[in-house]
Rosetta silent file (secondary structure, phi, psi, omega in degrees, C-alpha in Angstrom):
SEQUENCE: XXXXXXXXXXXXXXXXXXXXXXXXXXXXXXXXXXXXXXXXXXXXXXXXXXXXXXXXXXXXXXXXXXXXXXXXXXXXXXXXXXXXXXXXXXXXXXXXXXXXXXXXXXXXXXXXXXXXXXXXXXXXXXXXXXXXXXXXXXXXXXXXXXXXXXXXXXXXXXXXXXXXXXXXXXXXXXXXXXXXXXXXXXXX
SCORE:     score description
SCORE:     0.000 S_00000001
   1 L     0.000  124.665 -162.944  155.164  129.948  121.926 S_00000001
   2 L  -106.989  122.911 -168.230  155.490  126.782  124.147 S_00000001
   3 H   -98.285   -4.880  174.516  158.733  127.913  126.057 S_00000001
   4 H   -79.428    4.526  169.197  159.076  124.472  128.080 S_00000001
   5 H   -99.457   -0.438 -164.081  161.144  122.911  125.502 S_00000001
   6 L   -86.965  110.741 -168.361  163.211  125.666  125.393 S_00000001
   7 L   -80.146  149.011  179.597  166.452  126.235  126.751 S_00000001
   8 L   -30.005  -47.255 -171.638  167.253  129.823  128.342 S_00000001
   9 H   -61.213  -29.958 -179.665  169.991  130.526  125.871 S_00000001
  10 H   -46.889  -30.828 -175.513  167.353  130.325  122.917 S_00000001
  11 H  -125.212   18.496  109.000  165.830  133.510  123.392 S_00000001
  12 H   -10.290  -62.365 -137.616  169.299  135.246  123.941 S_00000001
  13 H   -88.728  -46.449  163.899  169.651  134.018  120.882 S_00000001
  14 L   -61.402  -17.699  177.501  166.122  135.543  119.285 S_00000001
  15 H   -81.219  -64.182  173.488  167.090  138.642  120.674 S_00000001
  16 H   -40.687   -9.809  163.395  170.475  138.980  119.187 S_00000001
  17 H   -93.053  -55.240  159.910  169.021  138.061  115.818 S_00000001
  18 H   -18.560  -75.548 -174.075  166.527  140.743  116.161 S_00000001
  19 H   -40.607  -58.147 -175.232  169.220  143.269  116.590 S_00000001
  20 H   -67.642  -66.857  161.474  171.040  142.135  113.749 S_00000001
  21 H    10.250  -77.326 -175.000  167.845  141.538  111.504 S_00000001
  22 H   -36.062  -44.410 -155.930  167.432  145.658  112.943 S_00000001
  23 H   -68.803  -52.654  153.786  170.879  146.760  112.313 S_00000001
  24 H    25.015 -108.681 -166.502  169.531  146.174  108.469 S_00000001
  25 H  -108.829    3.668  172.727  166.855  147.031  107.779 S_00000001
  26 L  -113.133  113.632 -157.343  166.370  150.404  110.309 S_00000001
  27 L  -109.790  102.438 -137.230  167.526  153.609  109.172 S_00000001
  28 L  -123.867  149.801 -166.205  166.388  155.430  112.494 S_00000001
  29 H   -57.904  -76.510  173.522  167.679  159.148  114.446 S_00000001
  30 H    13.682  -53.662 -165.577  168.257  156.766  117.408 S_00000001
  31 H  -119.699    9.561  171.343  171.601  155.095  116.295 S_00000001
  32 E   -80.528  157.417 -166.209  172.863  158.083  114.173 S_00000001
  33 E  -148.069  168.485  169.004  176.343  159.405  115.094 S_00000001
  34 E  -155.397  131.254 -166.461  179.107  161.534  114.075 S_00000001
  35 E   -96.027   73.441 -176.534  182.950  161.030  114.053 S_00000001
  36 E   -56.447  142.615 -169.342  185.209  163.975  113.759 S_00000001
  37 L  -149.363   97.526 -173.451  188.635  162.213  112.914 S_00000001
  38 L   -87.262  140.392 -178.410  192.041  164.846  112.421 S_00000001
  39 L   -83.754  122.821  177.771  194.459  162.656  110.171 S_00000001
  40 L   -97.466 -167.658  164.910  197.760  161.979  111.212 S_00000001
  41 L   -77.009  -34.711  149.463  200.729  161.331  108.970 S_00000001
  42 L   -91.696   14.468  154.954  200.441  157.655  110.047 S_00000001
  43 L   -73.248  -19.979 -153.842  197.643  157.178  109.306 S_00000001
  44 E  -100.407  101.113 -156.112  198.318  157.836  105.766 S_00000001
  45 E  -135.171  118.490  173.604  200.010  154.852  103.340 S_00000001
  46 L    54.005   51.944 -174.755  199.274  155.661   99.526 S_00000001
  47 L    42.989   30.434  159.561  196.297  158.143  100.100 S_00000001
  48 E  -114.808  127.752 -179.399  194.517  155.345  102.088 S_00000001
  49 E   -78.523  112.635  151.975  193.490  156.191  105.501 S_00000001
  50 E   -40.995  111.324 -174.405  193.930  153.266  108.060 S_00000001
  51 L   -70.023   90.126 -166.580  190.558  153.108  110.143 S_00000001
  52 L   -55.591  123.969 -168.183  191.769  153.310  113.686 S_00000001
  53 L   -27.446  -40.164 -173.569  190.585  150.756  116.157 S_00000001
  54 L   -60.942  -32.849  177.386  189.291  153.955  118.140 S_00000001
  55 L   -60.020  137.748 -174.753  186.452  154.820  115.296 S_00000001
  56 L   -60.773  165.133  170.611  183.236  153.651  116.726 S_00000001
  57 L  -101.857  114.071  138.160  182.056  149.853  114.682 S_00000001
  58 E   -91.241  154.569 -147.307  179.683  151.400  112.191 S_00000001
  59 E  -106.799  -56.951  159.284  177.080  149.735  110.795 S_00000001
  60 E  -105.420  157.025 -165.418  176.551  152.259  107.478 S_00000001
  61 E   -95.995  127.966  124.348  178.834  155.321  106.104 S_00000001
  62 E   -56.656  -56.372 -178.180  176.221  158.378  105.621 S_00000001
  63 E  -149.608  140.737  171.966  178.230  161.031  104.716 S_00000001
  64 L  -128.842  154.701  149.128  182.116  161.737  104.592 S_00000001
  65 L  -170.863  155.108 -170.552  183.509  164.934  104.084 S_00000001
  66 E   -95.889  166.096  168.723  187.076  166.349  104.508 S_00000001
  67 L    40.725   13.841  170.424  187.740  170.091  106.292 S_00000001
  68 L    82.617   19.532  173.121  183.778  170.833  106.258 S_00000001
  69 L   -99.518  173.451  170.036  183.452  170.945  102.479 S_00000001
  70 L   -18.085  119.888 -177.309  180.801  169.042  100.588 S_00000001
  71 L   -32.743  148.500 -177.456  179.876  165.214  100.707 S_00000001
  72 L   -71.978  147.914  159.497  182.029  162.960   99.309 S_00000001
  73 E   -68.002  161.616  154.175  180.552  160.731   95.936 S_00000001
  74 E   -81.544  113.682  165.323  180.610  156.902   96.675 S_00000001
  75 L  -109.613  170.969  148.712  182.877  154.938   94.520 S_00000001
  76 L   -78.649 -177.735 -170.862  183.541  151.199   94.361 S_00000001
  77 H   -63.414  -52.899  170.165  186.942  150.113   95.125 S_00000001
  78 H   -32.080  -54.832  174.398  187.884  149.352   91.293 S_00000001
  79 H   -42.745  -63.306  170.885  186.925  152.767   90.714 S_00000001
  80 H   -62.646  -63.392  155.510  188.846  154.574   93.539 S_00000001
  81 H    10.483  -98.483 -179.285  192.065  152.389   92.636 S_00000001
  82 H   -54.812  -46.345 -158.861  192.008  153.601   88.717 S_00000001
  83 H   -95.127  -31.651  159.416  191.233  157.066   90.107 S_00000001
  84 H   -37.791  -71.423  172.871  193.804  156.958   92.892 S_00000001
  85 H   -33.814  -38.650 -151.849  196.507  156.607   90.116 S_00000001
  86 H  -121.148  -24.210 -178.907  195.606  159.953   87.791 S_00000001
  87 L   -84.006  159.944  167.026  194.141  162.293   91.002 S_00000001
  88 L  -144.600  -29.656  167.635  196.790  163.095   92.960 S_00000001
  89 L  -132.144 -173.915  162.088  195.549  166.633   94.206 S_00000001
  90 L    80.997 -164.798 -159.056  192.912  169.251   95.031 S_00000001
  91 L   -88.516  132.759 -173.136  189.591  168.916   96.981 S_00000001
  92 L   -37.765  177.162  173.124  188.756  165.547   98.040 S_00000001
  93 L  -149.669  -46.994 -162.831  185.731  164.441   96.105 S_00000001
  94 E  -127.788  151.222  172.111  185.062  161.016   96.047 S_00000001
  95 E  -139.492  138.274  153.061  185.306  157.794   99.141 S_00000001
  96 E  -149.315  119.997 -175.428  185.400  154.221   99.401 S_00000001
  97 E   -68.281  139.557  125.507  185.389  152.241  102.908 S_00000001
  98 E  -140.636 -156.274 -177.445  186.979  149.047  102.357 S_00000001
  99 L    -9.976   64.176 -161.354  188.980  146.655  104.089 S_00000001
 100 L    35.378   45.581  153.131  188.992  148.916  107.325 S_00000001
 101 E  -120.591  161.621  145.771  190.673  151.887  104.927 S_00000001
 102 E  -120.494  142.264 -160.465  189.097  154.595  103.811 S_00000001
 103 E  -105.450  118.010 -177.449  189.926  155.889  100.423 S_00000001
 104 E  -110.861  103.907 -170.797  189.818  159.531   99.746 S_00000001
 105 E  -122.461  134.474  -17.769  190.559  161.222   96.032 S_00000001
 106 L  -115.752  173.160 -118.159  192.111  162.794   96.268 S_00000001
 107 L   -67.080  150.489  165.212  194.377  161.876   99.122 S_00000001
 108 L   -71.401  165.559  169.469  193.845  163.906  102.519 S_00000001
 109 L  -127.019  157.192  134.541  197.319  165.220  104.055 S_00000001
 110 L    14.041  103.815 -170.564  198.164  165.580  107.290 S_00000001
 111 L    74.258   -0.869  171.877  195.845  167.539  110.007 S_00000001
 112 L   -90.546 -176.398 -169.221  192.962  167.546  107.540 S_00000001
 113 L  -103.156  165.607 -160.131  189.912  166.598  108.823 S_00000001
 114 E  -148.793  111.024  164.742  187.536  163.600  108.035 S_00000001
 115 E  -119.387  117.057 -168.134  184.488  163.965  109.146 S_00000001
 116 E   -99.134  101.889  161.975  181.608  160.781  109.255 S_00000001
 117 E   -79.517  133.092 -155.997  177.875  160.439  109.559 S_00000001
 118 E  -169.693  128.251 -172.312  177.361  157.228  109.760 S_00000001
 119 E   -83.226  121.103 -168.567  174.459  154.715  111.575 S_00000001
 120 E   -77.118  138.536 -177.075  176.148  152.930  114.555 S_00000001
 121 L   -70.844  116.283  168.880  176.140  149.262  115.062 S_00000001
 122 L   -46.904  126.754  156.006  173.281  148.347  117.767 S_00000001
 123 L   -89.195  155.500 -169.663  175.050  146.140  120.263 S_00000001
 124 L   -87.513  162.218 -179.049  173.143  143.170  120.960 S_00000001
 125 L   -85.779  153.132 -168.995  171.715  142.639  124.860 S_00000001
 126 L  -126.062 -168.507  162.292  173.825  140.306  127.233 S_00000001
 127 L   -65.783  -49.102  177.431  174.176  139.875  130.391 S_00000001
 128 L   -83.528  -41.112 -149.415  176.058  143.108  130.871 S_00000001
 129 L  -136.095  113.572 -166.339  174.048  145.330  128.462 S_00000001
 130 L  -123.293   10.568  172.867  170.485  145.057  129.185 S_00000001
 131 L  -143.204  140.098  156.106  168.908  148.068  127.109 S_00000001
 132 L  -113.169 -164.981 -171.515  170.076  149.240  123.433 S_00000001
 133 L   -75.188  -44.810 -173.427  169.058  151.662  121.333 S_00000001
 134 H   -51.624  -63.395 -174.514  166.649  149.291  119.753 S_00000001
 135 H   -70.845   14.466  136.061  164.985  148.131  122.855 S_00000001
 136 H   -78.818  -55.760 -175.789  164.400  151.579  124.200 S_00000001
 137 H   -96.681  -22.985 -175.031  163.072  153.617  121.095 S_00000001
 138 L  -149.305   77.816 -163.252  161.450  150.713  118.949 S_00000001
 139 L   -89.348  -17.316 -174.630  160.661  147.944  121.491 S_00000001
 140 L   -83.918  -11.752  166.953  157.394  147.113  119.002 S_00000001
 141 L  -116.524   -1.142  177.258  159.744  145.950  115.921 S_00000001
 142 H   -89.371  -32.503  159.107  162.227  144.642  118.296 S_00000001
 143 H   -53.878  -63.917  149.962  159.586  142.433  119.767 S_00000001
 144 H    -6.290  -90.352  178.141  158.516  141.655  116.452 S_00000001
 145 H   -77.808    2.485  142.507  161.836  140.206  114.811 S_00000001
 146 H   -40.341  -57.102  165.852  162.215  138.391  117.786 S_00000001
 147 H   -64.158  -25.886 -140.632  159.324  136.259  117.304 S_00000001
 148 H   -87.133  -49.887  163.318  160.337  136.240  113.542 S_00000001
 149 L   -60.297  -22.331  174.429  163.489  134.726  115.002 S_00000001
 150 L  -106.717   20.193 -176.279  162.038  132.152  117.031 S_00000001
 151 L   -46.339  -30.381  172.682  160.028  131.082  113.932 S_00000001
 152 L  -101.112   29.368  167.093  161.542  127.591  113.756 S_00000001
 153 L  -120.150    4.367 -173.771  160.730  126.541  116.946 S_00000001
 154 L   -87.372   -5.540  153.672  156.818  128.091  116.524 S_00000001
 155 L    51.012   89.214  164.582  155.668  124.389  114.771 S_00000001
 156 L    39.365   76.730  125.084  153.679  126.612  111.984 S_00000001
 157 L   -63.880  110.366  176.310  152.338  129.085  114.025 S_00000001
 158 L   -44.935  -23.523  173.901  149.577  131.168  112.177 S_00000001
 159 L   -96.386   27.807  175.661  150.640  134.187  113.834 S_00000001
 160 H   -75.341  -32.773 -167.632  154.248  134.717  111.826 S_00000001
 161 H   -82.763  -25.805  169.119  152.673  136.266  108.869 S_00000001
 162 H   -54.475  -27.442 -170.921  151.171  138.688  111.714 S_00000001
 163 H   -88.041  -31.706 -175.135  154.320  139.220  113.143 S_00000001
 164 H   -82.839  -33.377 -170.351  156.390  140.016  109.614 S_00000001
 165 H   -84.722   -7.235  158.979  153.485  142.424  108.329 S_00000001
 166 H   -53.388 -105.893 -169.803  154.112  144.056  112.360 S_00000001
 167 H   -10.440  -47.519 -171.606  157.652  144.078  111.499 S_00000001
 168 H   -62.140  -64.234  164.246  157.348  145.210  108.085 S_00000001
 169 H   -14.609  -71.396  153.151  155.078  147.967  108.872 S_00000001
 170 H   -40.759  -71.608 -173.760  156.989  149.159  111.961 S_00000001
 171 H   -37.975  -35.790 -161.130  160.189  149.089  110.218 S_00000001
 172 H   -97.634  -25.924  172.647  158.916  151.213  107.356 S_00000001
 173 H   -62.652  -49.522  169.720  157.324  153.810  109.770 S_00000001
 174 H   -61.529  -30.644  168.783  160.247  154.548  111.563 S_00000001
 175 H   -73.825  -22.651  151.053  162.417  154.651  108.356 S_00000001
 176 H   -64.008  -15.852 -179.319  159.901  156.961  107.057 S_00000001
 177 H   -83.134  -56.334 -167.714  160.140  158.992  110.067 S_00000001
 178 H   -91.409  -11.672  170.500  163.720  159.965  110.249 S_00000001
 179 H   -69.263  -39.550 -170.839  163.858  160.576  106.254 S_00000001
 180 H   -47.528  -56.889 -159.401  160.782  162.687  107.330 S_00000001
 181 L   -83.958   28.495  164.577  162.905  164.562  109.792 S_00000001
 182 L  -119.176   -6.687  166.481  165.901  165.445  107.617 S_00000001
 183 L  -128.368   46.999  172.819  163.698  166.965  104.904 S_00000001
 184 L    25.039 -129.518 -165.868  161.212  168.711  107.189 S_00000001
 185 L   -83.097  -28.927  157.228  157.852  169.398  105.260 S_00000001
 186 L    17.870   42.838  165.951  159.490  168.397  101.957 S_00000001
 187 L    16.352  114.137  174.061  157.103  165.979   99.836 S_00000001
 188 L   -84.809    0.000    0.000  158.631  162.391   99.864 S_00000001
């Protein structure tokens, strides 16, 4: 990489594409989190919960479940709607995040609980924030989509296809790794 044409901000710029490129494609122990959330009555407009500003930004929903009972199904919105309309009671069942709501059937009330596994959005590095998640636990695929990122200033370089089967590779060991750890000796 001939960095003397480069200006400083450019690989700012490769990093922060990394990250997102990461936030992706890595489904890794590292950036998982969990949000206990008790529901308030204004929170509540037509059995749709209003996401509060205070909820972490996640980058994917694992698991929801209200009061500690059993994961929620996934619906799409369409779905959730039409099903809003005819459920009206009994144990939640089903979710769908959209437009910062989340959609419960059938509706939560007041004091129950919402609880969210959910993979946290890596912030990208600055000025201010000079380590993530990434660049601490997987500095070898973060390195990686970096280069991957500066690819159109690399004039053909022969070593990109080295760098994406790095990338790929890495990427799939660590996502194999944390599936690994949530079904212990389990056969994938």
């Amino acid at each position: 990489l001939d960095t003397l044409d480069l200006p400083d901000a450019a690989f700012g710029t490769f990093v922060n594409i990394a990250v997102d490129k990461m936030n992706r494609d890595v489904y890794s122990q590292a950036v998982e989190k969990k949000q206990d959330y008790t529901v308030l009555a204004a929170d509540v407009t037509a059995g749709v919960v209003s996401i509060p500003d205070a909820w972490p930004d996640f980058n994917r929903v694992r698991l929801v479940n209200v009061n500690g009972g059993v994961a929620l199904s996934v619906l799409a919105i369409n779905e959730m709607v039409d099903l809003q309309k005819a459920v009206t009671s009994g144990t939640p069942y089903a979710h769908c995040i959209a437009e910062n709501s989340l959609y419960i059937v059938p509706p939560v009330a007041e004091n129950d609980v919402i609880s969210l596994r959910y993979d946290k959005k890596v912030e990208s590095l600055s000025d201010t924030v000079d380590t993530n998640e990434f660049s601490s636990k997987h500095p070898d695929a973060m390195l990686c989509a970096s280069m991957l990122a500066a690819e159109p200033y690399l004039a053909e370089d022969e070593r990109v296809d080295t760098w994406a089967t790095m990338y790929g590779a890495t990427i799939e060991k660590i996502n194999m790794d944390a599936k690994q750890s949530k079904l212990g000796s389990t056969p994938l």
